[in-house]
KERO-746806 format. One record per residue: z, y, x of N, C-alpha, C in turn; residue number from 1; residue in one letter; chain. Coordinates in pm, whole numbers, plus 32768, in hexadecimal, padded with zeros to 4 digits. Atoms other than C-alpha are relative to their C-alpha. Layout:
N
{rec {Z; Y; X}; {Z; Y; X}; {Z; Y; X}; NUM; "A"; "A"};
...
END
This chain:
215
{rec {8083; 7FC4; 7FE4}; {5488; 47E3; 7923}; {8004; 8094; 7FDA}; 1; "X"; "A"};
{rec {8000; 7F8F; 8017}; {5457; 4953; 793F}; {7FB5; 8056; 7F81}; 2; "X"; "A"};
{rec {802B; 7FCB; 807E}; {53C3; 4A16; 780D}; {7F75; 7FFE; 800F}; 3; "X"; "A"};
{rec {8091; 7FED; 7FDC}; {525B; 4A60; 78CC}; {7FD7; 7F78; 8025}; 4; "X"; "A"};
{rec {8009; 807C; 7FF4}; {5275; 48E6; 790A}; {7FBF; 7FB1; 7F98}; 5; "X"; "A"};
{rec {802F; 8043; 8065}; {5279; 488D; 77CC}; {7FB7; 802F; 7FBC}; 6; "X"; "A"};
{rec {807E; 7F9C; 8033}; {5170; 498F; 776E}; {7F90; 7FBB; 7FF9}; 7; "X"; "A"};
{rec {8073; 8044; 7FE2}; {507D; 48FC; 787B}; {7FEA; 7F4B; 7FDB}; 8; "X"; "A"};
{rec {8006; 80A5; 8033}; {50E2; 477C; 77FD}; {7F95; 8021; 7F78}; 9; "X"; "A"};
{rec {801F; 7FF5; 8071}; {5078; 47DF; 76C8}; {7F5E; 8057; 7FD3}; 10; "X"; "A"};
{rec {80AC; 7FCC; 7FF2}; {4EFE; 4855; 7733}; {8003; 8060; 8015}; 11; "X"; "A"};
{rec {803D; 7F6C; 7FCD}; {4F0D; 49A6; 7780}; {7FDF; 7FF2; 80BA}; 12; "X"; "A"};
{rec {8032; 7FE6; 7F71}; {4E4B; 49D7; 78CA}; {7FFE; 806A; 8059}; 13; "X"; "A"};
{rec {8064; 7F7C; 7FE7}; {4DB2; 4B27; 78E2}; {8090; 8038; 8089}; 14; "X"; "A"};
{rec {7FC0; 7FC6; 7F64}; {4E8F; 4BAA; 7A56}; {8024; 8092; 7FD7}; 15; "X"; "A"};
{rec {7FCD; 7F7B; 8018}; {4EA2; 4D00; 79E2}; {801A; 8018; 7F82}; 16; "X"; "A"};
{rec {7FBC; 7FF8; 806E}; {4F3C; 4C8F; 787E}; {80A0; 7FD9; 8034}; 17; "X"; "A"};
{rec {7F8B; 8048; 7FC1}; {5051; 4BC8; 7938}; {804A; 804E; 8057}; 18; "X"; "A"};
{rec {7FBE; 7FA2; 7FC4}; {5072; 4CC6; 7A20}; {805B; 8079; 7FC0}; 19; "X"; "A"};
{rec {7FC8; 7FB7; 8054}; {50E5; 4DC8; 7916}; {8084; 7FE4; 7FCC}; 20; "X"; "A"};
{rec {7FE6; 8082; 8024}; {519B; 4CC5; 7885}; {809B; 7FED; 804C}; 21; "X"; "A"};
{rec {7FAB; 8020; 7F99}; {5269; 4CA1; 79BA}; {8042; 80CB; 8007}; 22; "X"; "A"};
{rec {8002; 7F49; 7FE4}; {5297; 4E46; 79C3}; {8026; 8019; 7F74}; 23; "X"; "A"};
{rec {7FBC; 7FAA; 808F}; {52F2; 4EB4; 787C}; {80A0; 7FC4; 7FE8}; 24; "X"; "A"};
{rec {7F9B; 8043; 803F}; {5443; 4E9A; 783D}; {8029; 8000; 7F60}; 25; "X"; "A"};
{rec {7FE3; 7FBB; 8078}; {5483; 4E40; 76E2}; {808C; 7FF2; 7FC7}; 26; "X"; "A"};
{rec {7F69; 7FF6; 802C}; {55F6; 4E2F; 76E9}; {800C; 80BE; 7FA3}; 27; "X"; "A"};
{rec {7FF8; 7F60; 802E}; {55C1; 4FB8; 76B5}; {7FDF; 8044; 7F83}; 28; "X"; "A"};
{rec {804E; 7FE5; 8068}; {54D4; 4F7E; 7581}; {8064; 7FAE; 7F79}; 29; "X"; "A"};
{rec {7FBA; 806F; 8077}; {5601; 4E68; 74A5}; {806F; 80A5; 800F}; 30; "X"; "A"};
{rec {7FA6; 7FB0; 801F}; {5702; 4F2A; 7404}; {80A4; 7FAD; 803E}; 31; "X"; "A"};
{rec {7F54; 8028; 7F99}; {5883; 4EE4; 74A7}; {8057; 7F86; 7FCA}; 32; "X"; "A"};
{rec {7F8D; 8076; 7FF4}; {591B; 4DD0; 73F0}; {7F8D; 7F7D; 8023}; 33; "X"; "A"};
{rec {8067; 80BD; 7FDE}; {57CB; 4CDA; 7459}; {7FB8; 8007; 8099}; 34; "X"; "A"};
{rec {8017; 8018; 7F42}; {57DA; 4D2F; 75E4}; {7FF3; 7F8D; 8021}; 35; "X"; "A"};
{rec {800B; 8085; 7FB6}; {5824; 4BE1; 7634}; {7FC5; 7FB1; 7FD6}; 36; "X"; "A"};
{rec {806E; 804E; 8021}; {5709; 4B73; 7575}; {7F88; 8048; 8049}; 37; "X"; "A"};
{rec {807F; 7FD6; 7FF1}; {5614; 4C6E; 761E}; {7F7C; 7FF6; 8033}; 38; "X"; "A"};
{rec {8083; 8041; 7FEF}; {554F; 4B7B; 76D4}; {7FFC; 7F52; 8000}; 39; "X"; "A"};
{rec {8016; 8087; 807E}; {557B; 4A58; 75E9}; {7F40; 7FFC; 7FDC}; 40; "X"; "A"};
{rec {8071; 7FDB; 807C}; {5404; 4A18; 756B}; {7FE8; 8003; 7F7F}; 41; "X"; "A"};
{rec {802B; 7FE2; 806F}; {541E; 4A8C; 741A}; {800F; 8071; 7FD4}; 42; "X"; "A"};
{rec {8003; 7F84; 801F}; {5406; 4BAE; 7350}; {807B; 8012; 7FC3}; 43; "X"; "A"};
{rec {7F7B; 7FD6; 7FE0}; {5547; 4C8A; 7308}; {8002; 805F; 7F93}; 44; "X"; "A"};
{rec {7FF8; 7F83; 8038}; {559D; 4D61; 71F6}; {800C; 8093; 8035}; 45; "X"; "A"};
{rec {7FEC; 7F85; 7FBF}; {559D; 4EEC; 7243}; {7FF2; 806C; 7F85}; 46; "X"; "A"};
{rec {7FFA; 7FA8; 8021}; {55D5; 4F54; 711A}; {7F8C; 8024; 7F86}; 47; "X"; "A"};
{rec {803C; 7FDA; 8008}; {555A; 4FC8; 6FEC}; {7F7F; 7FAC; 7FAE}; 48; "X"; "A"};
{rec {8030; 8064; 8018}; {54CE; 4E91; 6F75}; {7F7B; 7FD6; 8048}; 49; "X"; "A"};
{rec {804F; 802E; 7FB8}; {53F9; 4E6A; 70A4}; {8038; 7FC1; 808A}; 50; "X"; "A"};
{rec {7FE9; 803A; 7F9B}; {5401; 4DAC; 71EE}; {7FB6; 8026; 805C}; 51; "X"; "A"};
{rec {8037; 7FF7; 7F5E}; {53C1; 4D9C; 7379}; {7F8B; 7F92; 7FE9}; 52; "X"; "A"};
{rec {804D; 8071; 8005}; {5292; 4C97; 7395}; {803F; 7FB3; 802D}; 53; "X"; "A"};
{rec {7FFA; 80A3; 7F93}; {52C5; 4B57; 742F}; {7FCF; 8034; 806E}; 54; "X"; "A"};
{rec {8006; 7F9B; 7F62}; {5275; 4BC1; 75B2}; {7F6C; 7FA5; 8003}; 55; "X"; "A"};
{rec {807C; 8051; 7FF0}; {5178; 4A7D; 75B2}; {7F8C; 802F; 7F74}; 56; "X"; "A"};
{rec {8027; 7FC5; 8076}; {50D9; 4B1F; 7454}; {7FCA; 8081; 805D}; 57; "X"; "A"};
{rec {8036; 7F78; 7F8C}; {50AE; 4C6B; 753A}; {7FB3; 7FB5; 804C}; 58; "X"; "A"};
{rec {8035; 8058; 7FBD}; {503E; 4BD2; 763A}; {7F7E; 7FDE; 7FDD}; 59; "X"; "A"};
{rec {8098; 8046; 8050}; {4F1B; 4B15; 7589}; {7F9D; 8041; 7FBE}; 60; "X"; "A"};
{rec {806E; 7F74; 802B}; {4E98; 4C4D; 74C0}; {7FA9; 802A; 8060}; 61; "X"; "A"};
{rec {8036; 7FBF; 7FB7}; {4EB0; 4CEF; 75CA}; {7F6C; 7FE3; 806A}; 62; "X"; "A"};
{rec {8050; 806E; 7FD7}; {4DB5; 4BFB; 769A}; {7F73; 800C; 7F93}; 63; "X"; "A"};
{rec {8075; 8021; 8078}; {4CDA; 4BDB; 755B}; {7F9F; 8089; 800A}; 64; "X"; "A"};
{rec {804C; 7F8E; 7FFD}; {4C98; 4D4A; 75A7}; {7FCD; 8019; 8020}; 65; "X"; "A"};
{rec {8064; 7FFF; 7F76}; {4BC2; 4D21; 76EE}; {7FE3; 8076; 7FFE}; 66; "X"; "A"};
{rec {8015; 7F80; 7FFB}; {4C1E; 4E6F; 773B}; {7FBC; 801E; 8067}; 67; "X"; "A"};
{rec {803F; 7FCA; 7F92}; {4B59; 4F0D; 783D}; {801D; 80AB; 8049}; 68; "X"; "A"};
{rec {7FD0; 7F7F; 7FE9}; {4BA0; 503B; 7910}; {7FA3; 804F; 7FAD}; 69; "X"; "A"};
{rec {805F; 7F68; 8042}; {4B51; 519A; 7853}; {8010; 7FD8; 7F59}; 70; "X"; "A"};
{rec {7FDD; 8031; 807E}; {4B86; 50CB; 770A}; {803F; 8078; 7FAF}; 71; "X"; "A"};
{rec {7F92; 7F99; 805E}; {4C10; 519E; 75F2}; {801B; 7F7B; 7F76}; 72; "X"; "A"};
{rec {7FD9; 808B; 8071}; {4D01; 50A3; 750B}; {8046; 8053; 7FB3}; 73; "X"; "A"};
{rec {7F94; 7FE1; 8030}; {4DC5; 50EA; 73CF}; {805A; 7FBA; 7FEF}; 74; "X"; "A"};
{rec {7F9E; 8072; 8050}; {4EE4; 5042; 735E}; {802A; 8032; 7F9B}; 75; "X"; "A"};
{rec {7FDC; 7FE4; 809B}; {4F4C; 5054; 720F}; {8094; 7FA9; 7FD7}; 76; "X"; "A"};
{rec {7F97; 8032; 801D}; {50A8; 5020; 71CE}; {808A; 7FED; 809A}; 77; "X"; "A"};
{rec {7F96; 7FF9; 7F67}; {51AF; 50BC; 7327}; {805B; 7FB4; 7FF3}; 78; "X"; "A"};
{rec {7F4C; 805C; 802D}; {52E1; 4FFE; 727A}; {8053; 8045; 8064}; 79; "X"; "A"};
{rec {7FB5; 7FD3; 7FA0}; {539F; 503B; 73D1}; {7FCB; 8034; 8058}; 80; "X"; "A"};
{rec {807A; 7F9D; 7FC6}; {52B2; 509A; 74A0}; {7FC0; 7F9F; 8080}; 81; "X"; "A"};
{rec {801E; 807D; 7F7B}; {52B0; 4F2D; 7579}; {7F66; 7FE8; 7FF7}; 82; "X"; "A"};
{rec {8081; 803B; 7FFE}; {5127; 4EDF; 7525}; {7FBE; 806F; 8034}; 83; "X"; "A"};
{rec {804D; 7F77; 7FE3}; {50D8; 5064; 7568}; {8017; 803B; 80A2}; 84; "X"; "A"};
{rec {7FDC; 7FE0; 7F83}; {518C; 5054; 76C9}; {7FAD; 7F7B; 8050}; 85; "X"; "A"};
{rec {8037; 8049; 7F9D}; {50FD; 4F1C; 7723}; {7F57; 7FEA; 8001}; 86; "X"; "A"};
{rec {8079; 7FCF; 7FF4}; {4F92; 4F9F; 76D3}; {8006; 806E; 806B}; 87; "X"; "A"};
{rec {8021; 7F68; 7F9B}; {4FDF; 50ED; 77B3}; {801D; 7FD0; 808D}; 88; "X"; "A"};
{rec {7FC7; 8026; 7F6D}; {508A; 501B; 78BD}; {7F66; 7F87; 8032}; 89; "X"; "A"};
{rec {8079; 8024; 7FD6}; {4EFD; 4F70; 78EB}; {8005; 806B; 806F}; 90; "X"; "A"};
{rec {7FFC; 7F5D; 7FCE}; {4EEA; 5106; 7987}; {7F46; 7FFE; 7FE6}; 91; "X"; "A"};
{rec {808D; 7FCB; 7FF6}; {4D5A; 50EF; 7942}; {7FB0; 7FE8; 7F73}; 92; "X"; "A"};
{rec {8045; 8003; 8086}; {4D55; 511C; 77DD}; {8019; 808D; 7FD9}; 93; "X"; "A"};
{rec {7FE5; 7F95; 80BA}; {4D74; 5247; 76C3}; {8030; 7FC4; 7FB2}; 94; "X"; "A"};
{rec {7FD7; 803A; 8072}; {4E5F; 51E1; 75E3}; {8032; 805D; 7F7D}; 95; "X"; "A"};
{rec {7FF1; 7FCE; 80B5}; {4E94; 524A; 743E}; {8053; 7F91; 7FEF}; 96; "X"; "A"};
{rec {7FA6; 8095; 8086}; {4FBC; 51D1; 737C}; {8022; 806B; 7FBB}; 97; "X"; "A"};
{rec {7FF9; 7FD0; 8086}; {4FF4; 5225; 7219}; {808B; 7FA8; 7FAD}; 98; "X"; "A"};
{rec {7F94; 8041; 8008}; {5131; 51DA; 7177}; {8024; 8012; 7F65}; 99; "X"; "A"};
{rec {7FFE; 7FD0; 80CB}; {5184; 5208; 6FD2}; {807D; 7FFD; 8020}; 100; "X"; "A"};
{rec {7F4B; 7FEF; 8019}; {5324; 51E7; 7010}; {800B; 8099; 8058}; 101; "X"; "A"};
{rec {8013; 7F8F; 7F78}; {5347; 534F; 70A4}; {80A1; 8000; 8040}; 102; "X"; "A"};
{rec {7F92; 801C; 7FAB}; {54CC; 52F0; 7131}; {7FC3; 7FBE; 8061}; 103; "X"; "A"};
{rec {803A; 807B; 7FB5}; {540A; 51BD; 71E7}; {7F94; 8075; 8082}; 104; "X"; "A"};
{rec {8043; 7FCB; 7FB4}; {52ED; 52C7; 724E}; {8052; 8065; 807D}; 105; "X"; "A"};
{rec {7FAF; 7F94; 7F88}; {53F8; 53D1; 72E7}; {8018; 7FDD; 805E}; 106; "X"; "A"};
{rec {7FBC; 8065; 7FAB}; {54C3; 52BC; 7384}; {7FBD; 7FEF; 8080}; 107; "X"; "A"};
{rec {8024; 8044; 7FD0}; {53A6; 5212; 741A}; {7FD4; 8076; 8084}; 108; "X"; "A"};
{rec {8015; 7F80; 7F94}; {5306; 536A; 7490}; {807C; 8028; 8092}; 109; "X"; "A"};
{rec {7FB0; 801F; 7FBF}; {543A; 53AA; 7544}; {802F; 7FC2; 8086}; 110; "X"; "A"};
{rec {7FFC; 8079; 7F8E}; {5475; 5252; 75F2}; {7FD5; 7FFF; 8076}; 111; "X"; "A"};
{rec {8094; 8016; 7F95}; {530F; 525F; 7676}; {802A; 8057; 8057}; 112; "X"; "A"};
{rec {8031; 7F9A; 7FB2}; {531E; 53C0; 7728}; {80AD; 7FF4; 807C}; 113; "X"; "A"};
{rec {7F95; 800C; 7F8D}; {54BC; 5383; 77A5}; {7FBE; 7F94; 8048}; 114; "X"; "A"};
{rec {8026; 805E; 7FA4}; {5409; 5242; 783F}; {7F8E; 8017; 8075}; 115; "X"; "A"};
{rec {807B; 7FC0; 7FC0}; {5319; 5320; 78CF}; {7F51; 7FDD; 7FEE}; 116; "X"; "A"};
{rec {8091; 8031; 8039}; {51C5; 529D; 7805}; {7FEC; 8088; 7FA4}; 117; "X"; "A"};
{rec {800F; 7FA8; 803A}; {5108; 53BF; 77E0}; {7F7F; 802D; 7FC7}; 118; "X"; "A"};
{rec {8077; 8019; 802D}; {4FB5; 5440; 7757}; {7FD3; 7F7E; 7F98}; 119; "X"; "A"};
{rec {804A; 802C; 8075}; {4FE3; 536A; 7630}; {801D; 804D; 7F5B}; 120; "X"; "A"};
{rec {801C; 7FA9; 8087}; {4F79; 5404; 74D7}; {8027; 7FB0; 7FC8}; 121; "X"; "A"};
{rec {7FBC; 8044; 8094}; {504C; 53B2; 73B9}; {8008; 8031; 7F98}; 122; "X"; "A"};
{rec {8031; 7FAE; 80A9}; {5068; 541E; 724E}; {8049; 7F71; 7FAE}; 123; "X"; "A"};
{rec {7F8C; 802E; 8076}; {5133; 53CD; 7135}; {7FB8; 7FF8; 7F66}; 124; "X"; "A"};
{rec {8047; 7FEF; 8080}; {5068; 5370; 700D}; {7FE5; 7F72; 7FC9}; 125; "X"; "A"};
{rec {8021; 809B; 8062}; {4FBD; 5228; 6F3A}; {7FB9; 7FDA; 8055}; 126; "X"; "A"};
{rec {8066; 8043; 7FB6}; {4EFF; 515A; 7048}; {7F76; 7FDE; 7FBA}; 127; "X"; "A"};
{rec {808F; 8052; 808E}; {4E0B; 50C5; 6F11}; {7FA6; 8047; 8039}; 128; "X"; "A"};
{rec {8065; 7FA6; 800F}; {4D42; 5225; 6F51}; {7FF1; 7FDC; 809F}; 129; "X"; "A"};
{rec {7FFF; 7FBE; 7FA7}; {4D2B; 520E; 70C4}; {801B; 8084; 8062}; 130; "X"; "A"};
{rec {7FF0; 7F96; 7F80}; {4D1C; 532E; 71C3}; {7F81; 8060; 7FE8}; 131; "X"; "A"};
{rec {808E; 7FBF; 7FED}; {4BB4; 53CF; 715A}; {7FED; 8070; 804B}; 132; "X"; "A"};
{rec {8019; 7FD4; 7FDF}; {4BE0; 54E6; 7211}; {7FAF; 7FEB; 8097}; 133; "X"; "A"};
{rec {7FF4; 8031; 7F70}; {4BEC; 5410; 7370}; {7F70; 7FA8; 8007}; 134; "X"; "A"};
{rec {805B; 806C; 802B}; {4AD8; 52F4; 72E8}; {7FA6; 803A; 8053}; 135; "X"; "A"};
{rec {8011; 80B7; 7FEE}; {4A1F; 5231; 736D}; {807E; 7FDC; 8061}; 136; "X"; "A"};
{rec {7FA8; 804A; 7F66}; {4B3A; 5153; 743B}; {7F9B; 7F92; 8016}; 137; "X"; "A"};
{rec {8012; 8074; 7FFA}; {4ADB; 5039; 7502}; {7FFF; 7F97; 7FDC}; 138; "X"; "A"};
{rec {7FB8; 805B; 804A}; {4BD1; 4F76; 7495}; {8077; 8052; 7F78}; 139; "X"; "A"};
{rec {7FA0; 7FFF; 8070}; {4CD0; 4F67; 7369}; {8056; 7F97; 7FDE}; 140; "X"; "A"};
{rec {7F9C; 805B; 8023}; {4DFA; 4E92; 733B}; {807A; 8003; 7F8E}; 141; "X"; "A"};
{rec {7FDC; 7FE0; 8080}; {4EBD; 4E88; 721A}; {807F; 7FB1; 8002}; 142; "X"; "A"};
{rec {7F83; 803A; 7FEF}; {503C; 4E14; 7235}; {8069; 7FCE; 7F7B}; 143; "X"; "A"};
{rec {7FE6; 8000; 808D}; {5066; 4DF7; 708E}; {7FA6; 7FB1; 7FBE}; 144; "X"; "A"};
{rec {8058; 804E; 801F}; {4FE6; 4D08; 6FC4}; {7FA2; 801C; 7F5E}; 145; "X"; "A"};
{rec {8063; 7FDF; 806B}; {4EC7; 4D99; 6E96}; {7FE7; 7F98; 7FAE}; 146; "X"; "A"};
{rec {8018; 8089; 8050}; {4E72; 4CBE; 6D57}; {7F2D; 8004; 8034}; 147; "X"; "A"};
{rec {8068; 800E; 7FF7}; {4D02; 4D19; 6DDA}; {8003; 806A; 808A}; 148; "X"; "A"};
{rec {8008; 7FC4; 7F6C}; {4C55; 4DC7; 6F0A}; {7FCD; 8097; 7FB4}; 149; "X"; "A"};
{rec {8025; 7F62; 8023}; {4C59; 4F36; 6EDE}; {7FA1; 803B; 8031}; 150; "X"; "A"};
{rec {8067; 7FB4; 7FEF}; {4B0C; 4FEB; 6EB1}; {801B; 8042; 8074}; 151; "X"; "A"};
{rec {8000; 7FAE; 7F82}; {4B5E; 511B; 6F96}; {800E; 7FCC; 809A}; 152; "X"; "A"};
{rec {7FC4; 8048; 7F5D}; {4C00; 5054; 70AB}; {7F39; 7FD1; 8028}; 153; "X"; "A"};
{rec {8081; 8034; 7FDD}; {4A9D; 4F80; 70A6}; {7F96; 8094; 8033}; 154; "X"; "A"};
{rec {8065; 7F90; 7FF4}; {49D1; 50DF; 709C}; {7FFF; 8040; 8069}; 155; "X"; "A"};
{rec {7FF8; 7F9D; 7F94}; {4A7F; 516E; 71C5}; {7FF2; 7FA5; 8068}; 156; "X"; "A"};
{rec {8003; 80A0; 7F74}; {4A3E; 500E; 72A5}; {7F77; 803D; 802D}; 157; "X"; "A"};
{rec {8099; 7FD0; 7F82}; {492C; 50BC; 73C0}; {7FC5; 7F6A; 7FF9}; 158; "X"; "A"};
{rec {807E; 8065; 800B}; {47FF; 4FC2; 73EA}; {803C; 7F8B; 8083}; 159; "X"; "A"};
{rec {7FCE; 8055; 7F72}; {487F; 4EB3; 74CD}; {807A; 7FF5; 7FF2}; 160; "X"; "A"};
{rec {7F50; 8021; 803F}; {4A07; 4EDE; 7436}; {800E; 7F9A; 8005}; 161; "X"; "A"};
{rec {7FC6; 8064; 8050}; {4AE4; 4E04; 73F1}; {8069; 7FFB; 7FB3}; 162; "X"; "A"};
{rec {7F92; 7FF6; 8060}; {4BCC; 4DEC; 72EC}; {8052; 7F8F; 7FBD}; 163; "X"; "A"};
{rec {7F94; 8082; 8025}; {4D1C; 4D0D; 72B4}; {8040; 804F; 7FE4}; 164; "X"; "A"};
{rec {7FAB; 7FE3; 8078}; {4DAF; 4CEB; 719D}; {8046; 7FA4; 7FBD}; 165; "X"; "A"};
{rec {7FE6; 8079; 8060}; {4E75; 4C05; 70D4}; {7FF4; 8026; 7F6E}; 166; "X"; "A"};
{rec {8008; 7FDC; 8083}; {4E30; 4BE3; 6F64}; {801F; 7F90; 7FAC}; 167; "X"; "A"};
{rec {7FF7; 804F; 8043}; {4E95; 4B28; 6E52}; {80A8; 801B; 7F83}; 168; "X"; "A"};
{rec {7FA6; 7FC2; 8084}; {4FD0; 4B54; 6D2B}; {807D; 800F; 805C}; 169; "X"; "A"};
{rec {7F90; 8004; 7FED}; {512B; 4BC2; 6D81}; {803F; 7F7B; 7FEE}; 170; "X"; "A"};
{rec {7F9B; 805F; 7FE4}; {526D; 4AD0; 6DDF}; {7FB5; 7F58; 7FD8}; 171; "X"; "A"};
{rec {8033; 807F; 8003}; {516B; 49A5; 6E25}; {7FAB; 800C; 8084}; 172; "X"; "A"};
{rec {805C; 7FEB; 7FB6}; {5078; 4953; 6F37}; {7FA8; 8052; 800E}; 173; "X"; "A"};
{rec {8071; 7FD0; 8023}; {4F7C; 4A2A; 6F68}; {7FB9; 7FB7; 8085}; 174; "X"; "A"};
{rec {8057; 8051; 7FA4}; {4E44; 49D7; 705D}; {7FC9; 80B5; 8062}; 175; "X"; "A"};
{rec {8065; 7F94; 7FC1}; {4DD0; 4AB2; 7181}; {7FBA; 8003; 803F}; 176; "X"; "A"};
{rec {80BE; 8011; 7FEA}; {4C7A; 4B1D; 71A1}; {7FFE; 8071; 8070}; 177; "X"; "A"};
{rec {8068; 7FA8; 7FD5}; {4B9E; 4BDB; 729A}; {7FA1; 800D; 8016}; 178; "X"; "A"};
{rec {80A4; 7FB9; 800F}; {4A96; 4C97; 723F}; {7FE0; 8018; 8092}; 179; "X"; "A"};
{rec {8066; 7FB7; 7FB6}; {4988; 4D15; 7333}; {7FAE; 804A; 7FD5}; 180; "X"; "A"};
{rec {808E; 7FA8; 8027}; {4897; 4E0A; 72DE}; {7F84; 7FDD; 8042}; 181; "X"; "A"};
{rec {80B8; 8019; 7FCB}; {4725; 4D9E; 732E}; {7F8C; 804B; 7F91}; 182; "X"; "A"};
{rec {8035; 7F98; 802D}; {4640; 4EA8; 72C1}; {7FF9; 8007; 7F8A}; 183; "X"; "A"};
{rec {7FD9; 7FE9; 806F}; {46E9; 4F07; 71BA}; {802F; 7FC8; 7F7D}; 184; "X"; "A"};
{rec {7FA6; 8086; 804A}; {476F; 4DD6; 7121}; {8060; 7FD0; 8021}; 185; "X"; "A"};
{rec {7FA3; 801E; 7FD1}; {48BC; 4D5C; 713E}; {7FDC; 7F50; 8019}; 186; "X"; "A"};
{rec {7FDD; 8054; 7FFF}; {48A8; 4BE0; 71C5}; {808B; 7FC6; 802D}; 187; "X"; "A"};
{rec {7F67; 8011; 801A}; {4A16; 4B35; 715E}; {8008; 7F75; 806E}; 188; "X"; "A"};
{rec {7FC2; 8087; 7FE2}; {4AD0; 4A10; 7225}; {8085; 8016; 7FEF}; 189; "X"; "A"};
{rec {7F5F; 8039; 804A}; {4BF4; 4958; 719B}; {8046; 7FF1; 8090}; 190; "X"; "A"};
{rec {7F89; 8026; 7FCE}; {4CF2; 494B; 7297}; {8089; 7FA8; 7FFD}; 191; "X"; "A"};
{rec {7F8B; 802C; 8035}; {4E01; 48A0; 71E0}; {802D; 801E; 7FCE}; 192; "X"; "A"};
{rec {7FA8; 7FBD; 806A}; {4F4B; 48A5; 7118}; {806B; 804F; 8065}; 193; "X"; "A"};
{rec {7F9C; 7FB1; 7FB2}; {5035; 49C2; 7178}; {8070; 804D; 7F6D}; 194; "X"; "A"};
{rec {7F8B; 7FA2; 8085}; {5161; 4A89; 70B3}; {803D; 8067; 800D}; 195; "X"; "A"};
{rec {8019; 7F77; 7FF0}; {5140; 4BE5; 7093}; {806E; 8026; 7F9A}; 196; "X"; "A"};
{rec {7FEB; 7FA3; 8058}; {5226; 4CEA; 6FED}; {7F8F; 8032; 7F99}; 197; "X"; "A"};
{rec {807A; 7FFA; 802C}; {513B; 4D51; 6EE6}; {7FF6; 80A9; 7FF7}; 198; "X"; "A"};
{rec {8027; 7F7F; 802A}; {5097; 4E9D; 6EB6}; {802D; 8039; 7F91}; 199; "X"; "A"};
{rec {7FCF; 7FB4; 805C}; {513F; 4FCE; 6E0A}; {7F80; 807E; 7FD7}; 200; "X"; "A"};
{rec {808C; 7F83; 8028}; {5051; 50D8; 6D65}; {7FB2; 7FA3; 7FE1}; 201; "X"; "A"};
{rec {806F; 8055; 8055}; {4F17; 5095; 6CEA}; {7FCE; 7F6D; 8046}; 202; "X"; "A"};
{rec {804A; 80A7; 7FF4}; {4EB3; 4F60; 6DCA}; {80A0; 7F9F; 7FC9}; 203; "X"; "A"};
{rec {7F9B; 8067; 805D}; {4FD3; 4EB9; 6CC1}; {7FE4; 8011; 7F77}; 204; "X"; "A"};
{rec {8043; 7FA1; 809B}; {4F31; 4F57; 6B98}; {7F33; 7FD2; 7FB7}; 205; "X"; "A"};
{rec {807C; 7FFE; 8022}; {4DC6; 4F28; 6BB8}; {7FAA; 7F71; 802A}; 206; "X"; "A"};
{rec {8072; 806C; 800B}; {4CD7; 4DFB; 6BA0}; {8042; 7F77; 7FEF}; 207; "X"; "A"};
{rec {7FBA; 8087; 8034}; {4D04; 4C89; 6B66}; {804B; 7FD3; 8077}; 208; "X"; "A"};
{rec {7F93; 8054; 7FBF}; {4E3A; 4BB3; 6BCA}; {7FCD; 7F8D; 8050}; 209; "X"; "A"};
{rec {805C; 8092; 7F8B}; {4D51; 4AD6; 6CE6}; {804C; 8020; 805F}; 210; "X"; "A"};
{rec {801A; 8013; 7F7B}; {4D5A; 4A81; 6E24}; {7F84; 7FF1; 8021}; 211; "X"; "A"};
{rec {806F; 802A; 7FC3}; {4BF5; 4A84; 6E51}; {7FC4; 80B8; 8024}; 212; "X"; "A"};
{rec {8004; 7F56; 7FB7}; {4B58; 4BC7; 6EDD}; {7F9D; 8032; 7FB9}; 213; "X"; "A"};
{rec {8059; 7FCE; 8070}; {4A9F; 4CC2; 6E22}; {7FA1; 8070; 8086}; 214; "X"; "A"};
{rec {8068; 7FAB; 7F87}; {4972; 4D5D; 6F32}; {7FEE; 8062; 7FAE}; 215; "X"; "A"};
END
């Protein structure tokens, strides 16, 4: 079964997630000795003590995001730059990614623009804080896993956002949630268990060791 096969087995629906999906190559995004894993579904070291997602993990965020044209999304956490190409390869978004490894950020920068994905804003810094200059996004997706949900990220979610995230302690399950913003309150849904690299910088530093979400 083909990789977008076992995507859509596995519930993803949305036609213009699958389509992406099918268009991104991410042989380009694994580093050279895990080619002939590059459309295996699972996630891939790259380095750095971070990984490629799982493609069905992409995939499913991505979906959760009910992006809409004109959307402005961040992502928090480029790793390689596969979740930040297969947000630009929608073509009817604005996309933000923020990256804390700045080898990972150069790299990824790079990748994107030889692959010809362009008009996306990147930056090399601690995701925890967000983007405030850019705020409000639509959406916000978060590719690292926080012991809690980071204030700022929540502050810069526009009215109608949505925001996925996984949260919960390093090298264990965590659970991922998405928020919505409804006038001016975050309402949370559990999604499930997933297993995130965990957050470097302060969302590894600050608030309690849960999995439950802090609005």
């Amino acid at each position: 079964m083909r990789l977008v096969d076992l995507i859509q087995a596995q519930g993803v629906t949305d036609p213009d997630v699958l389509r992406v999906m099918r268009a991104v190559p991410r042989h380009a995004f694994v580093l050279p000795e895990f080619l002939d894993q590059a459309y295996n579904d699972h996630a891939l070291p790259i380095g750095y003590g971070q990984t490629i997602s799982q493609p069905f993990i992409v995939a499913w965020m991505t979906e959760l995001l009910e992006l809409e044209p004109g959307d402005r999304v961040l992502e928090i956490g480029s790793g390689s730059g596969y979740q930040v190409a297969v947000l630009a390869e929608l073509g009817y978004v604005e996309v933000y990614t923020i990256e804390i490894v700045p080898e990972l950020a150069a790299s990824a920068t790079a990748r994107l623009r030889e692959l010809g994905y362009s008009g996306i804003h990147s930056m090399q810094g601690d995701g925890y804080y967000g983007w405030p200059e850019y705020a409000p996004f639509d959406a916000i997706i978060v590719t690292a896993a926080p012991d809690h949900l980071p204030g700022p990220l929540a502050e810069q979610l526009a009215e109608g956002g949505r925001l996925v995230i996984p949260i919960g302690p390093p090298g264990w399950y965590q659970t991922l949630w998405k928020f919505v913003k409804e006038k001016g309150e975050l309402k949370a849904y559990s999604m499930g268990g997933v297993i995130f690299v965990p957050f470097t910088g302060e969302g590894a530093e600050k608030g309690p060791a849960s999995g439950e979400p802090i609005p």
